[in-house]
C-alpha positions, 0 to 999 in steps of 0.5 A: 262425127259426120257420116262420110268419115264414119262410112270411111272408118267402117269400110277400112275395118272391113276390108282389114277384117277381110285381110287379117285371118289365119289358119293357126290358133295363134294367127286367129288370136292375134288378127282378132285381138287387132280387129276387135281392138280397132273396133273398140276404139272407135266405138269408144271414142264415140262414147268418151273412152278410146282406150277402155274400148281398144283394152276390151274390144281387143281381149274380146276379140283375141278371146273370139279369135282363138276359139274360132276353127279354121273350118268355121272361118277360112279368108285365107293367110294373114298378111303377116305372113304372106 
């Protein structure tokens, strides 16, 4: 992959990291899940496995997401609910 489309994928995440928050347990659970699976797909593409990357990327991040305090990270509501 060149770099231009990487510097592309990353900067979406970002931004999408940045959009997807939430105050209760279960908003942060489900935006981590998503972020951590998106992340884990691509870091699995990279390494020839997609899929197993999106599985564990996404448990790790809904696992992250859910232990997290709304005082510790606070980027306001989440899409879904705006």
């Amino acid at each position: 992959m060149t770099k231009t489309p990487m510097l592309l994928i990353l900067a979406t995440a970002g931004v999408l990291a940045l959009g997807a928050c939430g105050s209760s347990t279960g908003d942060r659970a489900l935006s981590g899940g998503a972020i951590g699976a998106g992340a884990g797909a691509l870091g699995g593409a990279l390494l020839g496995s997609p899929g197993t990357g999106a599985l564990l990327g996404g448990a790790v991040g809904a696992g992250v997401g859910a232990m997290t305090n709304q005082n510790d990270i606070d980027l306001g509501k989440p899409v879904w609910r705006r």
